[in-house]
C-alpha positions as CSV (number, residue, x, y, z in Angstrom):
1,X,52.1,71.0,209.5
2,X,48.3,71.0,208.3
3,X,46.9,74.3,207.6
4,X,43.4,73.6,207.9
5,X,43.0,75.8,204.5
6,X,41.0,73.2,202.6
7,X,42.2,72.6,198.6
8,X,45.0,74.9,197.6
9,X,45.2,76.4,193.9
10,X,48.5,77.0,191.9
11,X,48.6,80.7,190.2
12,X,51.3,82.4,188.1
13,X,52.4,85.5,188.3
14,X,51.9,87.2,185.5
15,X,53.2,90.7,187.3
16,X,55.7,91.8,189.9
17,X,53.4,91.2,193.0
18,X,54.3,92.4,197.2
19,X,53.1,90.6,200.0
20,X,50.3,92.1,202.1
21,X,48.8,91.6,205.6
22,X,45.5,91.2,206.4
23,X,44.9,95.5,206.7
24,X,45.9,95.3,202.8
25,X,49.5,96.9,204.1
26,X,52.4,95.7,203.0
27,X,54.2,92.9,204.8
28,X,57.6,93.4,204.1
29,X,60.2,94.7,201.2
30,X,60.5,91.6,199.7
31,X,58.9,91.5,195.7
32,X,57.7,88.9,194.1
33,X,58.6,88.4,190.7
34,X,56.5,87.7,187.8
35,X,57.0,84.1,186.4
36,X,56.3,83.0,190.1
37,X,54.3,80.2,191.5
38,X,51.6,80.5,193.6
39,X,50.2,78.0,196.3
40,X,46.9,79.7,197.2
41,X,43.9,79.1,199.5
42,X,41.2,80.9,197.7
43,X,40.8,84.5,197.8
44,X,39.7,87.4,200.0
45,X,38.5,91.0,200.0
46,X,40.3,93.5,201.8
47,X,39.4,97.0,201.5
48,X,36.8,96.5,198.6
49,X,40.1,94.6,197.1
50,X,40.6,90.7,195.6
51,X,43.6,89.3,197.2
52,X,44.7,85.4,196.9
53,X,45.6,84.2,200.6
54,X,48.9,82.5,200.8
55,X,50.6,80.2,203.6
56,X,53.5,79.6,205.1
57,X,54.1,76.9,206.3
58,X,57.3,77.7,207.6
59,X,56.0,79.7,210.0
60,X,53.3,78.7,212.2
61,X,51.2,78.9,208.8
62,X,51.6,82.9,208.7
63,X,49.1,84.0,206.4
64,X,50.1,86.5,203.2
65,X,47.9,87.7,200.7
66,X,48.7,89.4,197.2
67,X,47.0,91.1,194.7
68,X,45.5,88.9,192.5
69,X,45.0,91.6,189.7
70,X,48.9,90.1,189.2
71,X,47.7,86.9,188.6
72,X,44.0,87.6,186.9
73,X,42.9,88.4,183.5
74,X,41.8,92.5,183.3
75,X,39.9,92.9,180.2
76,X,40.8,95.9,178.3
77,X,39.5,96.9,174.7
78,X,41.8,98.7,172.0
79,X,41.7,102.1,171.3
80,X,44.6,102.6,169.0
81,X,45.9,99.8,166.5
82,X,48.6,98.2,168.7
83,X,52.2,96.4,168.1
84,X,53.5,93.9,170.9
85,X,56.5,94.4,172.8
86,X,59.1,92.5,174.3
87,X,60.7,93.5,177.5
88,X,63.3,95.6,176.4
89,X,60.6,97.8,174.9
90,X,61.4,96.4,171.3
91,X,58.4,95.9,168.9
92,X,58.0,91.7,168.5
93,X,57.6,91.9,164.8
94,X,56.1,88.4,163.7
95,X,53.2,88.8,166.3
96,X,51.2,91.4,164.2
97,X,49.0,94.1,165.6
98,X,46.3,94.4,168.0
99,X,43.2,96.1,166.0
100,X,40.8,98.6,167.4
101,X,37.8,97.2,168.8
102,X,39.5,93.9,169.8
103,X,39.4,92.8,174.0
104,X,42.6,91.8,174.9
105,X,43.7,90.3,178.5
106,X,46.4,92.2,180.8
107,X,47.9,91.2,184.0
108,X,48.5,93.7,187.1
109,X,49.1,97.8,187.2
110,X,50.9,99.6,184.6
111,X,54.8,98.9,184.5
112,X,57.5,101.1,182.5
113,X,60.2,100.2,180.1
114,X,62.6,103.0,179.5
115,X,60.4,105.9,180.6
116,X,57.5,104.5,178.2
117,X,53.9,103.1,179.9
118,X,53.1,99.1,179.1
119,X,50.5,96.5,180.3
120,X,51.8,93.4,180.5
121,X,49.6,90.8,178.3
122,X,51.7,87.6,178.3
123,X,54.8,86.4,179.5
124,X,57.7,88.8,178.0
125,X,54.6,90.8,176.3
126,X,53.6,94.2,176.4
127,X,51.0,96.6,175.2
128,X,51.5,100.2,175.4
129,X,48.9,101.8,177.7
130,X,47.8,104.4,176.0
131,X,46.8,101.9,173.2
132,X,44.2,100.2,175.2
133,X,41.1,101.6,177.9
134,X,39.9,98.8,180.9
135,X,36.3,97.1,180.1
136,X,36.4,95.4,183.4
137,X,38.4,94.0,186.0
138,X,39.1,92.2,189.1
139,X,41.1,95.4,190.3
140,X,42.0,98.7,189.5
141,X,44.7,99.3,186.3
142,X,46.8,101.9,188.0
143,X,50.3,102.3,189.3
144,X,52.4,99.1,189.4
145,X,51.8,96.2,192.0
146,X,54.1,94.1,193.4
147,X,54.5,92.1,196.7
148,X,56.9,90.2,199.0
149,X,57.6,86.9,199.9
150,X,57.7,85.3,204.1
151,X,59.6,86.9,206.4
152,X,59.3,86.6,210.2
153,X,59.1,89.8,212.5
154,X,57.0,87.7,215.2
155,X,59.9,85.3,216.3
156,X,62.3,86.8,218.6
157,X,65.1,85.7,216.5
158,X,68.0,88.9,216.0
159,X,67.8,89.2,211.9
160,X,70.3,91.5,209.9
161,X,68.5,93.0,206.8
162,X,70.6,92.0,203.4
163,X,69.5,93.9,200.2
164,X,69.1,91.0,196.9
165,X,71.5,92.0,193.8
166,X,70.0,89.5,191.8
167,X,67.1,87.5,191.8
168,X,66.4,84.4,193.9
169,X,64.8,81.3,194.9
170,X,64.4,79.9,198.5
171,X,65.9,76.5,199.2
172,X,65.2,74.0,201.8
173,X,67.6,72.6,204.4
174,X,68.8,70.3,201.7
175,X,69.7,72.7,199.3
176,X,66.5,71.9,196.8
177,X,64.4,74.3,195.9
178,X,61.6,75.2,198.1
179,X,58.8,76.5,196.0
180,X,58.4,78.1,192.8
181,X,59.0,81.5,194.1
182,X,61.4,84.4,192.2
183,X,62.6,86.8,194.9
184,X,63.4,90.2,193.3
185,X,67.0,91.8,192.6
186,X,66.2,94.5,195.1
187,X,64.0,93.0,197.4
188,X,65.5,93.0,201.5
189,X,65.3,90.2,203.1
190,X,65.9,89.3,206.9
191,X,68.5,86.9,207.5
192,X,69.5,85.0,210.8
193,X,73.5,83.9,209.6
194,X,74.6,81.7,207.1
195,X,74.9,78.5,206.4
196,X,76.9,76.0,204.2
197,X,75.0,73.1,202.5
198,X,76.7,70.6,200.3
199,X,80.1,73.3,200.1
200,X,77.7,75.6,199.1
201,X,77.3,78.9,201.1
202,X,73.5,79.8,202.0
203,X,71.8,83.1,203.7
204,X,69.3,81.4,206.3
205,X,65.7,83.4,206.9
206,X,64.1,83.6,210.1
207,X,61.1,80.8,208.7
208,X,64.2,77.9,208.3
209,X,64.4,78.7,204.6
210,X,67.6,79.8,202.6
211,X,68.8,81.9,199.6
212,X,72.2,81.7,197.9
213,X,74.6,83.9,199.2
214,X,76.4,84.7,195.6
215,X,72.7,86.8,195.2
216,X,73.9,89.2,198.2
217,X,77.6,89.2,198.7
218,X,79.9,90.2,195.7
219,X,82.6,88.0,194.0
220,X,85.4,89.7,192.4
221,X,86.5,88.0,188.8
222,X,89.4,89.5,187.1
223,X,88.5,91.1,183.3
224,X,90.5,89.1,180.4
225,X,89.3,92.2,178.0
226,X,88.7,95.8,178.2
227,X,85.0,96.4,178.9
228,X,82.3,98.9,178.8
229,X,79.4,99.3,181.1
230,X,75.8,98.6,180.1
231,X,72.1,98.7,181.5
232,X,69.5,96.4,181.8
233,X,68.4,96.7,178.2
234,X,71.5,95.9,176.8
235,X,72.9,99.6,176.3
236,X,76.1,101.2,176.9
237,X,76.8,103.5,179.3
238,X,78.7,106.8,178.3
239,X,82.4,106.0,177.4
240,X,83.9,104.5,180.4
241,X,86.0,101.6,180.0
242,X,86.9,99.0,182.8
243,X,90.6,97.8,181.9
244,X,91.8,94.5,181.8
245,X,93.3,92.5,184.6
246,X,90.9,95.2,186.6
247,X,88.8,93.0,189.8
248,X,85.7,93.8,189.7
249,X,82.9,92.4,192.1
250,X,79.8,90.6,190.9
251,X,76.9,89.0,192.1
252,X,75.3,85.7,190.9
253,X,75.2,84.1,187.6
254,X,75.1,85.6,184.9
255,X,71.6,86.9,183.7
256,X,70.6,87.4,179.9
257,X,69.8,90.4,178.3
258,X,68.5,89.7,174.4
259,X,70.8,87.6,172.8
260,X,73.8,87.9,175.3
261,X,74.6,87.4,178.8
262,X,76.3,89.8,181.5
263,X,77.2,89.9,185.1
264,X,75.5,92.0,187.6
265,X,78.1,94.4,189.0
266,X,75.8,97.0,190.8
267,X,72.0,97.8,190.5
268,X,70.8,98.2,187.0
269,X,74.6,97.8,185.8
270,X,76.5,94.9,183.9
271,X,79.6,93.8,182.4
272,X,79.5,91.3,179.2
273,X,79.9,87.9,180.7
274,X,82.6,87.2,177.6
275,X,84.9,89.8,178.8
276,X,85.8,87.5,182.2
């Protein structure tokens, strides 16, 4: 179906980004995740505000718009000497030091890691806020933005809400992916039943698109070893210990953290993928 939107742009995320309406509200409880790909239509001002204006085409072209301070350069200068971080909040070593006096680009609101304040300046790349102070921008640096992907209160189609547990792409009726989208673990989604393609078992939205039902409902895998619980940085959790031959339910593949990879077992907790 044409949208009538002239020449459309592909952005990256750089930032965890919501969708908004056209009052600058948000649209849903769906996030965006950084790493996404954007199709956009230009850009418009809401509320003194840059937003880039999505489509979807899925639904009557329903019009979405996110903050594009998640996806444009803000130029701050360095205050303090500053080391790069990765994002488990460990310094990046070979990459040196920011000096004072230098600009440097970051991407969005600030975010936290572990308690501490970051801007994000690359991909997996951080800054510590207090190290730098904003020369200009295309919006604010303040609390974290986000956004949400397409999700369709105007059809009177029943939908059941369904809370992500990991994070997600949308997938056609063929089972292909649909865009370049990351739906995050966390986001809620509205869903209209399921559906199996090709054996496998799909969550359909209200627009015709679909999401992988092993991102919402839990599998239960038996442990081969005893096993601790960790967070999302990698760290144990107190002293408790999962025994062997317990069930335990998961959700999705399993995700990396550093060098190693785990499964999701409950929000913000994981099991070493070896121990299954």
């Amino acid at each position: 179906m044409p949208n009538d939107l002239g020449e459309s742009t592909n952005v990256t995320l750089m930032h965890n980004a919501y969708l908004y309406d056209d009052s600058g509200k948000r649209a849903n409880k769906v996030t965006l995740a950084a790493g996404s790909i954007l199709t956009t239509y230009g850009t418009v001002s809401i509320a003194g505000r840059e937003y880039y204006v999505l489509v979807d085409t899925h639904d009557n072209n329903k019009k979405y718009y996110v903050d594009a301070a998640n996806g444009q350069a803000t130029k701050q200068t360095v205050v303090h000497n500053a080391y790069i971080y990765n994002q488990l909040g460990k310094r990046v070593k070979k990459t040196g030091v920011y000096k004072k006096g230098q600009l440097l680009n970051t991407y969005g609101g600030i975010v936290k890691i572990r308690g501490k304040k970051y801007f994000i300046i690359s991909k997996n790349r951080f800054v510590k806020a207090g190290n730098v102070k904003l020369v200009t921008a295309s919006g604010a640096a303040g609390e974290e933005t986000a956004a949400a992907i397409i999700n369709t209160a105007d059809q009177p189609v029943v939908t059941t809400t369904k809370k992500l547990m990991h994070n997600a792409y949308l997938y056609d009726e063929s089972g292909k992916r649909a865009n370049k989208l990351i739906i995050n673990s966390g986001s809620e989604i509205e869903t209209v039943g399921k559906k199996t393609i090709s054996g496998k078992t799909y969550y359909a939205l209200a627009d015709g698109l679909f999401v992988d039902s092993g991102n919402i409902d839990a599998k239960r895998l038996k442990l081969k070893h005893n096993s601790y619980i960790y967070n999302k940085y990698g760290h144990r959790l107190g002293k408790k210990i999962l025994r062997k031959h317990k069930a335990v339910q998961t959700f999705g593949n399993p995700v990396k953290i550093g060098h190693k990879k785990y499964f999701i077992i409950a929000k913000g907790r994981y099991i070493k993928k070896v121990n299954f």
